[in-house]
VOVEXTI-328981 format. One line per 10 residues: number of its first residue (from 1); their letters; for each residue z, x, y negated of C-alpha. Coordinates in Angstrom, 1 decimal, decimal comma, padded with zeros to 4 digits, m for minus. Each point is the difference from the previous one (the first is absolute). Example, Ala and Ser with C-alpha at 12.3 -4.5 7.8 and 13.67 -1.06 7.14 Angstrom:
! residues 2
1 = as = 007,8/012,3/004,5 ~ m000,7/001,4/m003,4 .
//
This chain:
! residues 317
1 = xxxxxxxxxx = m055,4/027,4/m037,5 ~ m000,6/m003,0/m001,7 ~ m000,3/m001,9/003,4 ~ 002,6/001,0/001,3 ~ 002,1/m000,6/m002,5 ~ m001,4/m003,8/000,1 ~ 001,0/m000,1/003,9 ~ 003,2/000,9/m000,6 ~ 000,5/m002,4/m002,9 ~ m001,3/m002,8/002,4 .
11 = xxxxxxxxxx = 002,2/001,0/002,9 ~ 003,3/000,3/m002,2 ~ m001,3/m003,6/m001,4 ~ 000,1/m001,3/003,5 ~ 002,9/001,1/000,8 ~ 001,9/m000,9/m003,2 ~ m001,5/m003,4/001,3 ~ 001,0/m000,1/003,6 ~ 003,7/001,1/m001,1 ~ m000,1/m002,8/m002,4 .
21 = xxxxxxxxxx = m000,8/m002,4/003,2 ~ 003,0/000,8/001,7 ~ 002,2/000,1/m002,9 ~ m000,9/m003,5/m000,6 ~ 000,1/m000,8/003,9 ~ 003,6/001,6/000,3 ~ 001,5/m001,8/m003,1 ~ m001,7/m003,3/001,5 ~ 001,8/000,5/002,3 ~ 003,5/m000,4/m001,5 .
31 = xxxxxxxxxx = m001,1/m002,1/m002,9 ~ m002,7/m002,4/000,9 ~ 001,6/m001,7/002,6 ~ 003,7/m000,2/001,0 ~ 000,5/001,6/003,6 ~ m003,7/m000,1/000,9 ~ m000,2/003,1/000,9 ~ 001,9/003,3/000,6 ~ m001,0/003,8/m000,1 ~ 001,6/002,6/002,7 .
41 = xxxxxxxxxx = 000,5/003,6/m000,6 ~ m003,5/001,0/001,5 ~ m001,5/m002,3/m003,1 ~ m001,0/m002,6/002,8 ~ m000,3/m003,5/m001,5 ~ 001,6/m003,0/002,6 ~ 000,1/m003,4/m000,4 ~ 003,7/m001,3/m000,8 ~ m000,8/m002,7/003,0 ~ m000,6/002,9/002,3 .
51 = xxxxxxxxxx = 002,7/002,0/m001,1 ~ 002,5/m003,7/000,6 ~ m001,4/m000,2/003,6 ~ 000,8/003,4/000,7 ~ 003,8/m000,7/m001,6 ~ m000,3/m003,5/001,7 ~ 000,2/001,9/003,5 ~ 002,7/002,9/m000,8 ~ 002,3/m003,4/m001,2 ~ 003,3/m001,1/002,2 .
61 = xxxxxxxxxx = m000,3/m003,8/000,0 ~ 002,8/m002,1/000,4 ~ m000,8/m004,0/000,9 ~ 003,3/m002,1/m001,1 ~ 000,9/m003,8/m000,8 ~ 001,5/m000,5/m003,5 ~ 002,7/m002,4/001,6 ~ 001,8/m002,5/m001,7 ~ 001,6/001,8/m003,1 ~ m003,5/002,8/m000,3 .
71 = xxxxxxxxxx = 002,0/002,7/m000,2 ~ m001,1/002,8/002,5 ~ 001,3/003,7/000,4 ~ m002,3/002,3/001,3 ~ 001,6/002,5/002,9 ~ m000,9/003,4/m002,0 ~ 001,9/001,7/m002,2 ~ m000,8/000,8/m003,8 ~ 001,9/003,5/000,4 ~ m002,6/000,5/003,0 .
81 = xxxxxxxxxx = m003,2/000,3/m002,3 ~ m001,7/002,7/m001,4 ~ 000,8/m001,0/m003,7 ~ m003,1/m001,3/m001,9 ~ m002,2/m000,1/003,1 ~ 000,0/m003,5/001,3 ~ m000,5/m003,5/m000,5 ~ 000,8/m003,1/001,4 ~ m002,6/m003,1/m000,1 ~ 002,5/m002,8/000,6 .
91 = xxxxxxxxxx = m002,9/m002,5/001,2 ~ 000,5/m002,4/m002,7 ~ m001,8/001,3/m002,8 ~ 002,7/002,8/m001,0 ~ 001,2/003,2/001,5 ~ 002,5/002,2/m000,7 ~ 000,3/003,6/m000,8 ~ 003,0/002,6/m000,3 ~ 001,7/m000,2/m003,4 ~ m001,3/004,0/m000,5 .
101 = xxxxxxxxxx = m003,6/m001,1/000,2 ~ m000,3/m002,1/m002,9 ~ m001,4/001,4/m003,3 ~ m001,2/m001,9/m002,7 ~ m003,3/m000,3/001,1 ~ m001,0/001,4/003,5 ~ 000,4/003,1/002,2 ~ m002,4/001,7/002,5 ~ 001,0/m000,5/003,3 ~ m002,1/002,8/002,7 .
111 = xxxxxxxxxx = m001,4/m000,7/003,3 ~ m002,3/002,1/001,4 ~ m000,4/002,2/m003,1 ~ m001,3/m002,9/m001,9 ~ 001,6/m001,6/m003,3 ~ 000,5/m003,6/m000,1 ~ 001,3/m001,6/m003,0 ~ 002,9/m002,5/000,8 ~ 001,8/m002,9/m002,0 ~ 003,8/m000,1/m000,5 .
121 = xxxxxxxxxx = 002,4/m002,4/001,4 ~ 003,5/m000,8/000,5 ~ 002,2/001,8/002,2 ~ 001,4/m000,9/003,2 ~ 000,0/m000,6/004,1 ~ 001,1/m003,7/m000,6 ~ m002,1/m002,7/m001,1 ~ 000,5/m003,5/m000,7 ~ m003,0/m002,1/000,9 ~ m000,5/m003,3/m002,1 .
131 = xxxxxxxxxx = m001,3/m001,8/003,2 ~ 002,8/m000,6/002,4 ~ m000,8/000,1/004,1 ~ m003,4/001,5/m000,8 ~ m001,2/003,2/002,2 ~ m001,2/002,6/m002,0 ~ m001,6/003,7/000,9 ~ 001,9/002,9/m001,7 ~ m001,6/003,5/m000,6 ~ 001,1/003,2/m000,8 .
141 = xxxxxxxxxx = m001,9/002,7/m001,2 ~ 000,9/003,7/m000,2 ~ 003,3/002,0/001,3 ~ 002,1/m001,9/002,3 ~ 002,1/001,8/002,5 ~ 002,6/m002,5/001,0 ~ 000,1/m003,3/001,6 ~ 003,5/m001,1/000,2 ~ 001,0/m003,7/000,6 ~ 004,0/001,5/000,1 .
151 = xxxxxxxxxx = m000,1/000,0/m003,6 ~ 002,3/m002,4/m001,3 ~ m001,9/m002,8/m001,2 ~ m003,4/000,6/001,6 ~ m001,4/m004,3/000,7 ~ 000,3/000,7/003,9 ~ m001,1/m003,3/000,6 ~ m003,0/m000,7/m002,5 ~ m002,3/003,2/001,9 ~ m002,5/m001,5/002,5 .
161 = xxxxxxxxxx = m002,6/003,2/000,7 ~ 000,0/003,5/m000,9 ~ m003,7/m000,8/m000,6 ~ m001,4/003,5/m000,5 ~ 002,3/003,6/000,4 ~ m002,9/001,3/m002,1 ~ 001,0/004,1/m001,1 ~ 003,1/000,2/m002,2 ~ 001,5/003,0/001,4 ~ 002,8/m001,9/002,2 .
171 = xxxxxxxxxx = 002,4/002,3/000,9 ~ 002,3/m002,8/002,2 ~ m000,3/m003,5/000,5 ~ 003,0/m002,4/000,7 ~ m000,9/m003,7/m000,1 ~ 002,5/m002,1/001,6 ~ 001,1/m003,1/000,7 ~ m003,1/m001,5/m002,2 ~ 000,5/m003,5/002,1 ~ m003,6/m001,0/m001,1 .
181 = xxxxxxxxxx = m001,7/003,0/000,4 ~ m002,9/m001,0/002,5 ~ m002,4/002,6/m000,2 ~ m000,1/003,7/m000,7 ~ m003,6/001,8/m000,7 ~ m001,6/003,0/002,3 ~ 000,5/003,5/m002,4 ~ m002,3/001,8/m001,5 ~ m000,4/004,0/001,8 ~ 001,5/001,3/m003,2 .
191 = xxxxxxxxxx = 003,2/m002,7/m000,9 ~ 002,5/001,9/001,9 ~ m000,8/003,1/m000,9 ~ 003,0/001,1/m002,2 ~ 002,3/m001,4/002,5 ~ 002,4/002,8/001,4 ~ 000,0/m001,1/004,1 ~ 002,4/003,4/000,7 ~ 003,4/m001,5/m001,0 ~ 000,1/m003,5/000,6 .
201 = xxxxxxxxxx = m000,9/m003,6/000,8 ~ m002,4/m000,9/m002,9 ~ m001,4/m003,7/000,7 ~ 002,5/m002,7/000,9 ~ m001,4/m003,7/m000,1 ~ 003,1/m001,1/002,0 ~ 001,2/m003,7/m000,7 ~ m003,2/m001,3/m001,3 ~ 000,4/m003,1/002,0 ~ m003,6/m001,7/m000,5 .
211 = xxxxxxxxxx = m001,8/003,1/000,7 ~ m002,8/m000,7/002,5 ~ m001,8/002,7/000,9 ~ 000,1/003,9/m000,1 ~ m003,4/001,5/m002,0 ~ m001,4/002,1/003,1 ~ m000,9/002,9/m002,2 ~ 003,7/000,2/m001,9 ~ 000,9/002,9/001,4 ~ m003,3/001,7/000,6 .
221 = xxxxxxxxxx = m000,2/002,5/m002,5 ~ 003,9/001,2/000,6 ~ m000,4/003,0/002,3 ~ 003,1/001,6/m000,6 ~ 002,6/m003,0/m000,4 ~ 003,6/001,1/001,7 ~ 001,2/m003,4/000,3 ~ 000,0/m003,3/000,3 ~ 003,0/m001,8/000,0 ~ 000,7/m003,5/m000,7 .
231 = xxxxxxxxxx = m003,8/m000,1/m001,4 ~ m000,2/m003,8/000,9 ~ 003,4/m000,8/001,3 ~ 000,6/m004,1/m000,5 ~ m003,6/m001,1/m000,4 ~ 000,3/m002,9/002,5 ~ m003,9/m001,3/m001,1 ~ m001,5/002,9/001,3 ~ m001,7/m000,9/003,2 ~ m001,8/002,9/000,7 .
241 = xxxxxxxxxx = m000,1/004,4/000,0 ~ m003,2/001,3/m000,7 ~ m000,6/002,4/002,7 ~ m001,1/002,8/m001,6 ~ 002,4/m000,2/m003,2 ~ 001,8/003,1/000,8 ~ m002,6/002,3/001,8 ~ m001,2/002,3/m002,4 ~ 004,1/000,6/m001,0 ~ 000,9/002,6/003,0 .
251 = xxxxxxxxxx = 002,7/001,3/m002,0 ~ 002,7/m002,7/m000,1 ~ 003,1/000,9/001,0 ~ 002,0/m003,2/m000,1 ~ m001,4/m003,6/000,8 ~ 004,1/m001,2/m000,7 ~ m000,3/m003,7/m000,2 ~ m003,5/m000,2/m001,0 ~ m000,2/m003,6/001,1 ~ 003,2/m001,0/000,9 .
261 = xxxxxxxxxx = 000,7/m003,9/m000,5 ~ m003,7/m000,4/m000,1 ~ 000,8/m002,8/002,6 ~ m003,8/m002,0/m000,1 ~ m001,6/003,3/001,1 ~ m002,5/m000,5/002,6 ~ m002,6/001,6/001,3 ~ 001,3/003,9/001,5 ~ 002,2/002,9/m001,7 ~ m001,8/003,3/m000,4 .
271 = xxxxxxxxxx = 001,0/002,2/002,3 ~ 001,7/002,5/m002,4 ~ 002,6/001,0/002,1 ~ m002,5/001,9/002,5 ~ m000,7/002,6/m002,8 ~ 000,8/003,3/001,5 ~ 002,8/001,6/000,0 ~ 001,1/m003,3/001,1 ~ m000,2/m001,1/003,5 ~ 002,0/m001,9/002,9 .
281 = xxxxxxxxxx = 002,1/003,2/000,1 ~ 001,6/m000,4/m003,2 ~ m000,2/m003,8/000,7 ~ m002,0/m000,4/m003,1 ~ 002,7/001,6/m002,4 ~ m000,8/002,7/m002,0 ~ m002,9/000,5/m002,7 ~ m001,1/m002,2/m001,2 ~ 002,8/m001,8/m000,1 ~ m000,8/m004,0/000,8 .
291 = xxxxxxxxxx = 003,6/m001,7/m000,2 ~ m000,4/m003,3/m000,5 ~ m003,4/000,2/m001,3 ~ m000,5/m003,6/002,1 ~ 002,9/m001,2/000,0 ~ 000,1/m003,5/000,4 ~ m003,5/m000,7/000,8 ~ 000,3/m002,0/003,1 ~ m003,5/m001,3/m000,5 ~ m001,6/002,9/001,0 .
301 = xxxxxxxxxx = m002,2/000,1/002,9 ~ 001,6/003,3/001,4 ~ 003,5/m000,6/m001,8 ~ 001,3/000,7/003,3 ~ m002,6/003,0/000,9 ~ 001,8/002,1/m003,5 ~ 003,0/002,8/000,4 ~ 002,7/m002,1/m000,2 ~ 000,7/002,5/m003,4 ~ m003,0/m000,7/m001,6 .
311 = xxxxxxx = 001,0/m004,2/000,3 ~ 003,7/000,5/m001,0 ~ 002,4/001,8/m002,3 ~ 001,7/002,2/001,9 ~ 000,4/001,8/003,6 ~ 002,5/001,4/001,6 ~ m001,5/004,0/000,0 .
//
């Protein structure tokens, strides 16, 4: 009796002990170290610099040029966030958060079921930038669901790259007439997947003037897009269509001035006037619907070779 009593002394001992150890692990945690590491749900321990690679890749990343007066106006909207879950790294050294998400000290932001403590800033989708005509990268972390350069003071001409689409849970994505824009970043699988494809046109990049090239992948992961009209209308630096941008979207109705007025076009048009039910019996005009969608692109090598509807605005039916 005596022994056994004595075992289970010794195994409650070791257990009081081992309880002790994580106590002191899980408080480390929090105390020892400021964002060192963070604790999940599960009780999994992650290093914070792991858990900021894993944020680093779900970020949307803007590239823009402070211009002369460092003022620049990012093209989202503040109404368009999920209050107190984002953040905006400004590039300089300060970042930006909604005016809902500040608390004395810090909140918990999730991602991925895991806590992660965050510091409290300012609010705002403006910055001013103490260096003038200096490029800087800008990152947003968290909810995100519009990109709209229509809003009324949005620094049109201080973008340069949509650098990384990352997943913010876009749901449309207007950005137009950025006349610097040069560059626009392949998607991830998951970046468009709160974007409703049934109703209406939801990318335009028309009137981005310095745009050079079309990310051969942009469009990949939008299987069920309707339309596409006026998508990149007025980019006269494009040079080039990737051939395979729109082959895994099979359900577009409308191609309506998809690339009208992009007159340095080269290269040929894809042949989306063949889709069925279209045909030479309809003389090209029907669904989807191509009017105009090269308009103006006399540089093509087949210019001549598309439905005269598909190359201007409208036919006499």
């Amino acid at each position: 009796m005596k022994r056994e009593r004595g075992i289970t002394l010794i195994a409650l001992v070791v257990t009081i002990v081992v309880l002790i150890i994580l106590a002191s692990i899980s408080i480390a945690t929090f105390t020892e170290s400021e964002r060192s590491y963070v604790v999940n749900a599960d009780g999994q321990i992650f290093d914070e610099e792991e858990i900021a690679d894993e944020m680093d890749k779900k970020a949307l990343k803007f590239l823009v040029n402070s211009g002369d007066d460092g003022f620049v106006v990012l093209p989202i909207s503040i109404e368009e966030f999920e209050t107190g879950n984002f953040e905006i790294d400004w590039g300089d050294g300060t970042s930006g958060v909604d005016e809902e998400y500040i608390s004395e000290t810090s909140k918990i932001a999730s991602l991925n079921n895991l806590k992660v403590s965050v510091g409290t800033y300012p609010d705002g989708t403006s910055h001013t930038y103490k260096e003038k005509n200096k490029e800087y990268i800008v990152t947003i972390n968290g909810k995100c669901t519009e990109i709209n350069s229509r809003f009324g003071e949005v620094s049109t001409d201080k973008i340069i790259e949509l650098r990384q689409w990352g997943e913010t849970g876009l749901e449309s994505v207007i950005l137009e007439n950025c006349i610097n824009l040069t560059k626009i970043a392949n998607p991830e699988r998951d970046t468009f997947n709160n974007i409703d494809f049934q109703n209406y046109s939801p990318f335009s990049f028309a009137g981005n003037i310095s745009l050079k090239e079309i990310p051969s992948d942009l469009f990949k992961y939008c299987e069920n897009i309707k339309a596409f009209t006026y998508t990149f209308a007025g980019c006269t630096s494009l040079t080039e269509i990737p051939e395979d941008l729109f082959s895994n979207c099979l359900n577009v109705e409308n191609f309506g001035q998809t690339f009208w007025h992009c007159t340095n076009l080269t290269g040929n048009a894809i042949n989306s006037w063949q889709r069925v039910p279209n045909g030479e019996s309809n003389d090209y005009i029907g669904i989807p619907d191509g009017s105009a969608c090269y308009g103006e692109c006399t540089n093509l090598n087949d210019y001549l070779n598309i439905p005269e509807y598909w190359r201007v605005r409208s036919v006499a039916q």
